[in-house]
C-alpha positions in Angstrom: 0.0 0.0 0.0 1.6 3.1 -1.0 2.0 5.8 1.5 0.2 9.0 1.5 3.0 11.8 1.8 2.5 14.3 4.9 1.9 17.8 4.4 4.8 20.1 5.5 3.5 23.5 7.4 4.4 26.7 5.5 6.6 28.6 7.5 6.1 32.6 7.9 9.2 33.4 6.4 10.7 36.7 5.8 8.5 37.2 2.4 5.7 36.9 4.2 6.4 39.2 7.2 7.1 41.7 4.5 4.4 41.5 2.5 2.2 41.9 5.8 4.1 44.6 7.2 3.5 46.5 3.7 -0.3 45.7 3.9 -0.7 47.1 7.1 1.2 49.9 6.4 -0.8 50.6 3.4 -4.0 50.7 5.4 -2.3 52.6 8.3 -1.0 55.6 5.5 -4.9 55.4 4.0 -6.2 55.5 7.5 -4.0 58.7 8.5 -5.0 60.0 4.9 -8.8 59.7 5.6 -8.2 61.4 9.2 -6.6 64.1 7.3 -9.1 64.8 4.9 -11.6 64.7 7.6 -9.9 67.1 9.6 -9.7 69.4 6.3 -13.6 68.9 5.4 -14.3 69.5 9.3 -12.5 72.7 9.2 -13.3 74.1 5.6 -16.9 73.1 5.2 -17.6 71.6 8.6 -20.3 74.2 9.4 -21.6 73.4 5.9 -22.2 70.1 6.7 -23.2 70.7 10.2 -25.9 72.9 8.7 -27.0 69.9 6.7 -27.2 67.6 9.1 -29.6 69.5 11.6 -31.5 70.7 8.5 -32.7 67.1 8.7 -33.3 67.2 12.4 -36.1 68.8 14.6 -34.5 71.7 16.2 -35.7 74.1 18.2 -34.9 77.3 19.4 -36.2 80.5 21.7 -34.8 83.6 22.3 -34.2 84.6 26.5 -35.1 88.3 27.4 -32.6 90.5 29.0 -34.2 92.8 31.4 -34.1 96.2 31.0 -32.4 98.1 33.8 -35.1 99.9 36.6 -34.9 103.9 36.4 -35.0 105.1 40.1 -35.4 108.1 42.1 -32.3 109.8 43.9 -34.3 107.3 47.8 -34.2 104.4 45.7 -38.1 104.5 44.5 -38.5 102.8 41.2 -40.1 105.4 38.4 -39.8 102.2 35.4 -39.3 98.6 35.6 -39.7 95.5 33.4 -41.7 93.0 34.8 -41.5 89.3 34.4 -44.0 88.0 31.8 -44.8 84.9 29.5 -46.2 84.2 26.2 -48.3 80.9 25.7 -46.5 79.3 22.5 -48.3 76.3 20.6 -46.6 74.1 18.2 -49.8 73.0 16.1 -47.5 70.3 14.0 -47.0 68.2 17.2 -50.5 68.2 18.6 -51.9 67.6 15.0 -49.5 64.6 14.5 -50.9 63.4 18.2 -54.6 63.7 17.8 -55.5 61.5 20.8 -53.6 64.7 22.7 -55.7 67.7 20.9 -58.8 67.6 23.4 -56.5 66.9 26.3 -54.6 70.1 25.6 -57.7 72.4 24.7 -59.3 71.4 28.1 -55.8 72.3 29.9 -55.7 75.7 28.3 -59.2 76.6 28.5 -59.1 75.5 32.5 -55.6 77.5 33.4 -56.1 80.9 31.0 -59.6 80.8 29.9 -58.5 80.6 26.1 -61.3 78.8 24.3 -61.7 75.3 22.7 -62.5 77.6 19.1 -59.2 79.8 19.5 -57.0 76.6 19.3 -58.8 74.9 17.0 -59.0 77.8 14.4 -55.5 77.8 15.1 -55.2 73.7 14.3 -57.3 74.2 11.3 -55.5 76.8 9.3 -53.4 75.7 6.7 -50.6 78.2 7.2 -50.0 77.3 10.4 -50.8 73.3 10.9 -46.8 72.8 9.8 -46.0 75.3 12.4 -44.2 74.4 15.7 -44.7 78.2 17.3 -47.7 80.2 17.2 -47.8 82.7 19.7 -51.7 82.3 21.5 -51.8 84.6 24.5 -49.3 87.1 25.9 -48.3 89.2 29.8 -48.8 85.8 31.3 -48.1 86.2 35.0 -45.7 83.7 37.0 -48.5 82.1 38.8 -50.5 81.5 36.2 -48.0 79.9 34.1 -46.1 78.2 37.7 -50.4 76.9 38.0 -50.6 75.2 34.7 -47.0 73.2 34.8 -47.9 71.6 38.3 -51.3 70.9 37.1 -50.1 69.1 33.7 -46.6 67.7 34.3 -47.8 64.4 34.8 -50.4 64.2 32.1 -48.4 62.9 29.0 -52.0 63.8 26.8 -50.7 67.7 27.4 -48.4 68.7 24.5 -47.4 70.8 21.9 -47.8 73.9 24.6 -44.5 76.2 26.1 -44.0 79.3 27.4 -41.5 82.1 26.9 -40.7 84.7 29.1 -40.6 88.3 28.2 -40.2 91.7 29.8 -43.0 94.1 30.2 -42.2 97.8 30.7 -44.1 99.1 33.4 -44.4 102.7 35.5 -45.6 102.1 38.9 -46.3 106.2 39.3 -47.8 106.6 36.1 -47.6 110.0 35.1 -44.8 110.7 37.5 -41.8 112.6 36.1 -43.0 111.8 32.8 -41.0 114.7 31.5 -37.7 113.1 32.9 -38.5 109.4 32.5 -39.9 109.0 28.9 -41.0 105.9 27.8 -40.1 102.5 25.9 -41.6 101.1 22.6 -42.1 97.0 22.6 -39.0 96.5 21.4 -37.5 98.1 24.3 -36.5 101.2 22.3 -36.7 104.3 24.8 -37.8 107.5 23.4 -37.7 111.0 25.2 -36.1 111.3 28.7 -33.8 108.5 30.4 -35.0 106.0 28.6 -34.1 107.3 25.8 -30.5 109.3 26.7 -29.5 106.5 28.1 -30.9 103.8 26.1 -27.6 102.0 25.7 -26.9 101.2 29.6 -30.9 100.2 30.0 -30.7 97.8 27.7 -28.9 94.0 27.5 -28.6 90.9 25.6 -30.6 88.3 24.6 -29.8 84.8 25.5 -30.7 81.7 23.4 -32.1 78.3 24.4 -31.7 75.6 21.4 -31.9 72.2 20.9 -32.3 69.0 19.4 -36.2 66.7 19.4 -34.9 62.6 19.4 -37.2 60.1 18.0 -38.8 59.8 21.5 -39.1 63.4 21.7 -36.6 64.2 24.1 -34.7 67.1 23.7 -31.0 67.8 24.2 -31.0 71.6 25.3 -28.2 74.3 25.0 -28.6 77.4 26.9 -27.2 80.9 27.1 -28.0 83.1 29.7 -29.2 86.9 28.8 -27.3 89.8 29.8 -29.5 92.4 31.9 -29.3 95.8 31.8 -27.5 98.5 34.3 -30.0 100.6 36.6 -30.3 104.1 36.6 -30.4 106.1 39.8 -32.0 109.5 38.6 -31.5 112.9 41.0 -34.8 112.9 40.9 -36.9 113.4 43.9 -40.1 111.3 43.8 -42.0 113.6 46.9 -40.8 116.5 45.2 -41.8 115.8 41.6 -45.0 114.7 42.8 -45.6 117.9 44.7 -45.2 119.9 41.7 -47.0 118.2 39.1 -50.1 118.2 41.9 -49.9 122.3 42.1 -49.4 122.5 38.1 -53.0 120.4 37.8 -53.9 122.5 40.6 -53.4 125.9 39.3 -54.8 124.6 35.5 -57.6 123.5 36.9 -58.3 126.8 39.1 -56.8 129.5 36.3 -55.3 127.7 33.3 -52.5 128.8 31.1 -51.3 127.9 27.8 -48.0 126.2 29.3 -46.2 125.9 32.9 -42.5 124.6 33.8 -41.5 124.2 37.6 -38.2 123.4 38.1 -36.0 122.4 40.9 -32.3 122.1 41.7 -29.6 121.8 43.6 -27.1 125.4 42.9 -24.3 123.1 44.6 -24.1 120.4 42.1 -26.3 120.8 38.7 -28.7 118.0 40.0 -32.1 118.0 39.0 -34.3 117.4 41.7 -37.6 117.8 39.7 -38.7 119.2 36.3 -42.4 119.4 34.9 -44.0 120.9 32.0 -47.5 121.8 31.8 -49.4 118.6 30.6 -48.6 115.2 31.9 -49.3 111.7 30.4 -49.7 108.2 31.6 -46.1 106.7 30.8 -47.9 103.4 30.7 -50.2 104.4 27.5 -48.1 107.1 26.4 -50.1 107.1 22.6 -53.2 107.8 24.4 -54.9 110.5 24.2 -57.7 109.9 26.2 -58.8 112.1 28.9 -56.5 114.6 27.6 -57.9 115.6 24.5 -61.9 116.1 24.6 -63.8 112.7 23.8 -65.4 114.7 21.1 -62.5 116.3 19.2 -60.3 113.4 19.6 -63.1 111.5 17.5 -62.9 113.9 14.7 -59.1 114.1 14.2 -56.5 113.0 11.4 -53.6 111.1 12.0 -51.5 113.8 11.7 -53.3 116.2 14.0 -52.9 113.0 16.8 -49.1 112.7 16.1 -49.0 116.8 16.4 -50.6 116.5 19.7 -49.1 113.3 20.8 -45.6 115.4 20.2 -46.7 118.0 22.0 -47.7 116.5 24.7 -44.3 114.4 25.3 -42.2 117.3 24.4 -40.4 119.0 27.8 -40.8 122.8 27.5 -38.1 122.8 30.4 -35.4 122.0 27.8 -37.0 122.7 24.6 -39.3 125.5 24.4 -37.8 128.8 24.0 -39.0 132.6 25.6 -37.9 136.2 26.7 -37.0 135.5 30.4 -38.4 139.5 31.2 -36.8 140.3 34.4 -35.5 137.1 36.1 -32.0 138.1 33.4 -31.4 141.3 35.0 -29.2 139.6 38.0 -27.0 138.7 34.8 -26.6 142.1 33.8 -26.0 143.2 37.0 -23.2 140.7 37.9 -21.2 141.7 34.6 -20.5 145.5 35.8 -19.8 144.0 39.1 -17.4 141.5 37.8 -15.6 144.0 35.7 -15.5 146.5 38.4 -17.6 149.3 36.4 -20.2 149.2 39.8 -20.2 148.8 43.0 -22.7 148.7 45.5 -22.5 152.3 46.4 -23.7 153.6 42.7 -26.9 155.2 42.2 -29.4 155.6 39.3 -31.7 158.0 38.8 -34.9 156.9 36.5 -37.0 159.0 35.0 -39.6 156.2 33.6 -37.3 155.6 30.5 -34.5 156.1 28.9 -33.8 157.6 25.0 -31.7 154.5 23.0 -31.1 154.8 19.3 -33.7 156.8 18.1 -36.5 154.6 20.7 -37.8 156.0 23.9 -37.9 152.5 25.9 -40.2 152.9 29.3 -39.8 151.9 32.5 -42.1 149.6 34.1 -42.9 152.6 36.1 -44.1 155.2 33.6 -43.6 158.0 36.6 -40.2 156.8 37.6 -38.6 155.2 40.3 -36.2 157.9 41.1 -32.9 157.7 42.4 -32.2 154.1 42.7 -29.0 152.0 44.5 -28.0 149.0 42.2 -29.3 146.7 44.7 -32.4 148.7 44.7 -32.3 148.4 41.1 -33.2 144.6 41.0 -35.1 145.0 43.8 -37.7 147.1 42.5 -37.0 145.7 38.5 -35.7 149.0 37.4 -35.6 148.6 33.5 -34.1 152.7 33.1 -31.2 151.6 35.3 -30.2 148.3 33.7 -30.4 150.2 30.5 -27.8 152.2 32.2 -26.1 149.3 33.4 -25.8 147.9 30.2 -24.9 151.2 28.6 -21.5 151.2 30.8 -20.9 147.9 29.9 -21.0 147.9 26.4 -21.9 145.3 24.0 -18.8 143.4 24.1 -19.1 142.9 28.2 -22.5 142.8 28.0 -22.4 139.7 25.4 -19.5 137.9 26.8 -21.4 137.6 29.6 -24.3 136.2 28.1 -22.2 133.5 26.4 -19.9 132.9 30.1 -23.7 131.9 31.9 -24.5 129.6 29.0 -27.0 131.6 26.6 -27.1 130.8 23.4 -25.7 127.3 23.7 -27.1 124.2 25.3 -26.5 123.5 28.8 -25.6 119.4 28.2 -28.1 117.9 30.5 -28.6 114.2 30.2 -31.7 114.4 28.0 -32.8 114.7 24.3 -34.4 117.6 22.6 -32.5 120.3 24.7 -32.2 123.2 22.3 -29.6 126.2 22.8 -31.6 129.3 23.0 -31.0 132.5 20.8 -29.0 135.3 21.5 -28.1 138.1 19.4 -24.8 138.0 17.7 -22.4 140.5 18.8 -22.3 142.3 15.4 -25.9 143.0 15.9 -26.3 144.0 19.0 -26.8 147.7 18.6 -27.8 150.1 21.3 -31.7 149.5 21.3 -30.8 145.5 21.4 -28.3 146.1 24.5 -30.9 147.8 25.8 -33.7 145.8 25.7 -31.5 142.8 26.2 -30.2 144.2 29.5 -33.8 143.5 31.2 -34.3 140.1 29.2 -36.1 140.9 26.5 -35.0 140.6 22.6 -33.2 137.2 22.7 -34.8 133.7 24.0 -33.8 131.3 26.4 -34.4 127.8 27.6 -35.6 127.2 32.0 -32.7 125.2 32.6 -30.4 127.5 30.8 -31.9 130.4 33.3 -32.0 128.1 35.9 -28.4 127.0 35.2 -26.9 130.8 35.3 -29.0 132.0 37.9 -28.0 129.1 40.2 -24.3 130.1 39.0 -25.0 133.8 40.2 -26.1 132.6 44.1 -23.9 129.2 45.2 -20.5 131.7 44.9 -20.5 131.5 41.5 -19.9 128.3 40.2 -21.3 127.0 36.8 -22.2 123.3 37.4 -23.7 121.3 34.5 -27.1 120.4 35.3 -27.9 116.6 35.4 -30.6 114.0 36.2 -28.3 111.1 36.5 -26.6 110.3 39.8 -25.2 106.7 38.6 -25.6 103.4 37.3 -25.7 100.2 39.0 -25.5 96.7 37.0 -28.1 94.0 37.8 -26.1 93.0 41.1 -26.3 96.3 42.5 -22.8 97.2 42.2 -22.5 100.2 41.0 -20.6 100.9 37.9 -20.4 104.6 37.0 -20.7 107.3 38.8 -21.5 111.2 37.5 -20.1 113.3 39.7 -20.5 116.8 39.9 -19.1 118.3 36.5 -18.0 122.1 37.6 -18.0 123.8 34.0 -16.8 127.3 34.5 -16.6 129.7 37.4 -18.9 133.1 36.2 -18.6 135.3 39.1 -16.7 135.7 42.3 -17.7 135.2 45.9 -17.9 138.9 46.7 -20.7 139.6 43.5 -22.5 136.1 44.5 -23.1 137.3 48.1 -24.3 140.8 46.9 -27.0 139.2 44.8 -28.1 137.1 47.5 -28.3 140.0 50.0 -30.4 141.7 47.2 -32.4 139.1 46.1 -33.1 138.3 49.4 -34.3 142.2 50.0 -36.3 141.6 46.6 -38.6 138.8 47.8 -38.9 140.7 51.1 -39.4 144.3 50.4 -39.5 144.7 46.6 -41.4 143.1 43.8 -41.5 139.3 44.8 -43.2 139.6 48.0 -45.6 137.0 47.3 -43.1 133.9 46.9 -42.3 134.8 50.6 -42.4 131.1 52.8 -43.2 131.9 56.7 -39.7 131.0 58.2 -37.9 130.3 55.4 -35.2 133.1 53.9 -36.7 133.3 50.0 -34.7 135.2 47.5 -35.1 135.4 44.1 -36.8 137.5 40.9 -39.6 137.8 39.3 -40.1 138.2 35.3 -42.7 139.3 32.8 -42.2 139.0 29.4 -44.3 140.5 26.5 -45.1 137.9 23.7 -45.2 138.3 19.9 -47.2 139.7 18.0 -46.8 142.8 20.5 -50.6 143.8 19.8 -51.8 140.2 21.0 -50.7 142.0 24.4 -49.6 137.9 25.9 -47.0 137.4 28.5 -45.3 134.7 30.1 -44.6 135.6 34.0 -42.4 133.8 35.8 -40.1 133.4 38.9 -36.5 132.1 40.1 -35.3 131.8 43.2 -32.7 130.4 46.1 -33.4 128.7 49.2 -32.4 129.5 52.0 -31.2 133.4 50.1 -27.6 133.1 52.0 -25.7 130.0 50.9 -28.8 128.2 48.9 -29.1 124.4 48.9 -31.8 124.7 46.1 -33.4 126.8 43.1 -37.1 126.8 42.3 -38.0 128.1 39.1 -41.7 129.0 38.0 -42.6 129.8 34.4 -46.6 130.2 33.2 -47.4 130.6 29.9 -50.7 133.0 29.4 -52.2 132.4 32.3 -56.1 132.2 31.7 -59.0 133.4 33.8 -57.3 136.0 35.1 -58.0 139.8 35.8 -54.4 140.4 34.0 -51.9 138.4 32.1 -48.7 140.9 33.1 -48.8 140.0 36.5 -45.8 138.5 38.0 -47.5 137.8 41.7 -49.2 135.0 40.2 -45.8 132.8 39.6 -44.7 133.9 42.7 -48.0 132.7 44.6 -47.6 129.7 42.9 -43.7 129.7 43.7 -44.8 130.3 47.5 -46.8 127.1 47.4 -44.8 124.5 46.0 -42.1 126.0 48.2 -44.1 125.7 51.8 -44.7 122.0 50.3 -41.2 121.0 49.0 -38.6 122.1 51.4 -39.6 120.1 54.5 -39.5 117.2 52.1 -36.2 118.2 51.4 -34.9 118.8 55.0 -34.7 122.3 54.6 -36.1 123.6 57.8 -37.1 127.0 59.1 -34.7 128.6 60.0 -36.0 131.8 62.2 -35.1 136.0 61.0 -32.1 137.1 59.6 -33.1 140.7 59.1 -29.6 141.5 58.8 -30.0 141.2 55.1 -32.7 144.0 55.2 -31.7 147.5 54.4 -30.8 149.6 57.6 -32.5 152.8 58.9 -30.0 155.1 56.9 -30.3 152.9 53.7 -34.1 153.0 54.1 -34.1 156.7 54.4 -31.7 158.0 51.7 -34.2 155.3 49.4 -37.7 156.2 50.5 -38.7 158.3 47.7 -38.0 155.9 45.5 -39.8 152.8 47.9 -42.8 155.0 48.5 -43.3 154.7 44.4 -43.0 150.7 45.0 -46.0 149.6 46.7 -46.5 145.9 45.7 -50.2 144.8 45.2 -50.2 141.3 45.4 -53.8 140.8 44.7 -55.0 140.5 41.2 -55.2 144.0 39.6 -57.8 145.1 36.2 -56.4 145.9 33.3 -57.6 149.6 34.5 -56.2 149.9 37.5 -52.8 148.8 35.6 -52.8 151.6 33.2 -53.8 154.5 35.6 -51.8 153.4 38.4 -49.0 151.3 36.5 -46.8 152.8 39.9 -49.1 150.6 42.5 -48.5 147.1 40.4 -46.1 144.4 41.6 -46.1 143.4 37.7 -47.0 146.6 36.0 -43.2 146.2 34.4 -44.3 146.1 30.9 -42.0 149.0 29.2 -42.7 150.3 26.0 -40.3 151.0 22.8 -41.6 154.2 20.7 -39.3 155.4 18.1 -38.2 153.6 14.6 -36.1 150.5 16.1 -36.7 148.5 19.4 -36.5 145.0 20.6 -35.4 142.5 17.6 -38.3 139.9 17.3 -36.1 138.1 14.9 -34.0 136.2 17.6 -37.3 134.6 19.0 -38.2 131.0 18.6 -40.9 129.5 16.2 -43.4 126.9 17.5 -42.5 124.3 14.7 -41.5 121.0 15.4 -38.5 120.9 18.7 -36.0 123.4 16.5 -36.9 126.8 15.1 -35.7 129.5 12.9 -35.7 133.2 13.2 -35.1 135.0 9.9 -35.1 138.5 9.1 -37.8 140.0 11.8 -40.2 137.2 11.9 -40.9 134.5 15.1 -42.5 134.2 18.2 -41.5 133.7 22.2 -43.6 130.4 22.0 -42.1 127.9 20.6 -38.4 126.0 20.8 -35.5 127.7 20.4 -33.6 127.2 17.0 -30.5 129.0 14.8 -30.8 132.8 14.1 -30.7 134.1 10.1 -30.9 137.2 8.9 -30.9 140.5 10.6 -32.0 142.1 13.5 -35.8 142.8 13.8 -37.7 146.1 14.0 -39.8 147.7 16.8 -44.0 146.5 17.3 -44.7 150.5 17.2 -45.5 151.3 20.8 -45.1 148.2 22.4 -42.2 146.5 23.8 -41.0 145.3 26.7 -41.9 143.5 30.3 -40.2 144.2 33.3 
């Protein structure tokens, strides 16, 4: 039997191993080369791809509110906050794809927020929206609600297609309060007037973002990034104090009426604004209504436009924006440049002889008779337009206007709000002897409150020019704070020695001369009053007004009072009635501001040699604080508080072409055109002419 041969194992040789070891490093270099290409892909076109991928995935995504940062009141009391709220979202594509879940879900939603069965299936049944996964149903949601229906339904699996996102809702707890200062917000957290909108950028954050991924089983894989809130405001403002004011503005519109009123307060020391209203106030929380403000009637029958005119109007801040002849509540101005430049001194005296002959015009005194012979601190006292005529005579123009410029007319003061406007002064190449002359007792140019309210406060805290501000600083949404505005000294405009005679003076003004009736019982008032004669001349309007210092010797705040027409009253040219009104906010606000009575200081009034080398002229001075008729006023213009109306009679006078027009929040004055009621603006042209007899006020 032959024998079978056995097989011989193949041995790995060398041949082998190599042919292996070049195998494996083929895949190992192919390998390396597909990592490679996948790194390239991942960083060239990876987000391509990505984009692709999730394309084919159910993704989801929702925006996180920031909160806009509160506004608050110098105490801490919050004028505007955003308060937590939620929109119901429904995502008709998953309900509709789980019908067995539809009633479930209607009977959740009609049980927790009263939305009805029809609402959601009007919803489910429109074809634009069944492919939907958000369709916003109801919106300002509170927490409870919403906190309510997630207890109530986590555990019922028939619930879907239903989530909630939060938003912020802009709300004003005080209404109309300081709605001058606050302004308000659009829905897209947009601020417009005031803080909200001067300092739009700090208010207002981030958004976050919440995103994910649905798996087949409906889980979803979430990514979140937290929203950024916004800083806080803390205002100067005074919440008592603002509120005082705006009460006795209603007040006195309610009693009298007027065409416009500004109150202002502020601190001399600093610049801060411790409360600022302008004649009409709105609710900040439906600032585009115009109900109850306009008549039910008239509102029915008006355009579109004539509601966005009014609408402007009404949010517009005459403090800052609305331009006027200041009348007689300048003449401190005039009387601090000849101090400052040594052409007076206390000592020199006037004589008035009820007017004074200026470039071809006869310009009146407010007292047709005369005052007499005068002191310059009896001068302001008794609103002596013949002897600041004089003043401003020995000045010059070129003193005269310099000064004007130093105390910030004609330019904008820089407070933290929009719309300020800068006032119109006459240019120094047209200020000619009538216009230095009218000028010198605040007539012939326009001004702005705070810009008066600015320079006087200049003329009585030593004479330091602070910037005035509503902002004391900003605080982040820790409460740390993050900025602070401090007090920004601008300029100094007059020294200690002038600043202390104008608050001896003005002092003697509010006790003895014409501003009796802002007098507080055991408070130390100084300050002046003003009358100013509108355009058109003929229409015989004024604007009266008063500014002051409390206490008169080293004042810790200024108070000034402007009232546009009054109405209802025996006469317009009356000054007593701003400082009645003056009188009452005053008796109201300082307690609330911790300034306390503070007894006599009769040391301030004039001695019994002072009184007696002056009484001719104070016997011609009686003040009538009462409300005089328009006869009385032109027989006995002597025996009126406010009978300082001068007149211009000659071929030139006051220039009407550097007052404001009432268009828009900017206005023009060309040629000799414009009127003392609207907003300041830029001055074209040349000077204006005289209104034939009439001219000026105090």
């Amino acid at each position: 039997m032959e024998r079978t041969p056995e097989k011989v194992p193949k041995k790995f040789n060398s041949r082998m191993q190599a042919r292996l070891l070049l195998v494996f490093c083929v895949i190992t270099v192919l390998l390396l080369g597909l990592i490679g290409r996948l790194i390239y892909i991942n960083q060239t076109n990876g987000d391509r791809y990505t984009k692709q991928v999730l394309s084919r995935q159910s993704y989801v995504s929702s925006v996180l509110p920031y909160k806009r940062g509160d506004i608050l009141d110098r105490n801490g009391t919050v004028l505007a906050r955003s308060e937590l709220q939620y929109r119901l979202i429904l995502d008709p594509k998953q309900l509709l794809e789980n019908e067995d879940c539809i009633a479930p879900t209607i009977e959740a939603l009609e049980k927790n927020f009263n939305i009805k069965a029809e609402t959601i299936q009007t919803i489910l049944q429109d074809k634009d929206k069944q492919n939907s996964q958000y369709v916003i149903v109801e919106k300002n949601l509170k927490y409870e609600d919403v906190q309510t229906y997630k207890t109530t339904t986590e555990d019922d699996e028939k619930v879907l297609g239903v989530w909630f996102e939060e938003e912020y809702v802009r709300t004003y707890p005080y209404k109309s309060l300081a709605c001058d200062v606050i302004g308000f917000t659009s829905t897209d957290n947009t601020g417009y007037f005031g803080i909200e909108e001067y300092y739009n950028d700090e208010l207002n954050g981030v958004n976050g973002r919440e995103y994910g991924y649905y798996d087949a089983s409906l889980n979803i894989d979430r990514t979140v990034k937290e929203a950024e809130n916004g800083d806080s405001i803390v205002s100067t403002i005074d919440a008592n104090v603002q509120r005082i004011i705006q009460e006795h503005i209603i007040a006195f519109n309610t009693e009298f009426g007027s065409k416009s009123i500004g109150v202002l307060v502020m601190n001399p020391n600093t610049g801060e604004i411790i409360a600022m209203a302008s004649n009409q106030e709105y609710n900040l929380n439906s600032p585009r209504s115009l109900k109850g403000i306009v008549p039910a009637d008239e509102l029915a029958t008006m355009t579109d436009e004539q509601k966005t005119e009014a609408l402007n109007t009404l949010w517009k801040n005459d403090v800052i924006s609305s331009g006027f002849e200041p009348g007689s509540t300048f003449k401190p101005v005039t009387v601090a440049a000849a101090l400052e430049e040594g052409l007076l001194t206390e000592k020199d005296t006037f004589y008035c002889d009820g007017g004074e002959e200026v470039g071809g015009s006869y310009i009146r005194c407010s007292k047709i008779v005369g005052h007499g012979k005068l002191a310059l601190g009896e001068a302001l006292m008794y609103s002596c337009n013949d002897a600041l005529m004089q003043i401003a005579a020995v000045e010059g123009k070129d003193i005269f206007h310099k000064y004007q410029k130093s105390l910030g007319f004609g330019s904008k003061t820089g407070i933290d709000l929009p719309g300020e406007e800068a006032g119109i002064i006459i240019a120094l190449d047209k200020l000619n002897s009538t216009e230095l002359a009218t000028s010198s007792f605040g007539q012939s140019f326009n001004t702005t409150m705070i810009q008066l309210a600015a320079a006087y406060s200049s003329l009585v805290n030593g004479g330091y020019y602070y910037q005035p501000h509503v902002v004391k600083e900003i605080v982040n949404d820790k409460g740390a704070t993050i900025k602070t505005y401090d007090n920004l000294l601008v300029r100094q405009t007059a020294s200690e020695t002038t600043s202390e005679f104008l608050q001896k003076y003005l002092y003697q003004t509010v006790e003895t001369g014409t501003a009796k009736g802002a007098q507080v019982e055991g408070y130390a008032v100084g300050g002046k009053t003003g009358t100013a004669q509108k355009y058109p001349r003929e229409a015989k309007t004024y604007v009266v007004s008063f500014v002051g210092q409390v206490p008169a010797i080293n004042p810790e705040m200024v108070i000034y009072v402007m009232i546009d027409e009054p109405q209802n009253v025996v006469k317009q040219a009356d000054s007593s009635i701003a400082t009645k009104l003056a009188s009452r906010i005053l008796t109201e606000i300082l307690p609330a501001l911790g300034i306390y009575p503070e007894g006599e200081i009769n040391y301030l009034l004039p001695t019994e040699d002072e009184i007696a080398n002056s009484q001719g002229a104070e016997s011609n001075n009686a003040d009538v604080l009462g409300y005089t008729t328009k006869e009385e006023s032109d027989n006995q213009a002597a025996e009126s508080t406010t009978g300082e109306t001068g007149t211009t009679e000659g071929t030139t006078g006051t220039t009407e072409g550097t007052t404001g027009t009432t268009e828009g929040t900017t206005g023009t004055a060309e040629g000799t055109t414009g009127t003392t009621e609207g907003t300041t603006g830029t001055t074209e042209g040349t000077t204006g002419t005289t209104e034939g007899t009439t001219g000026t006020a105090e």
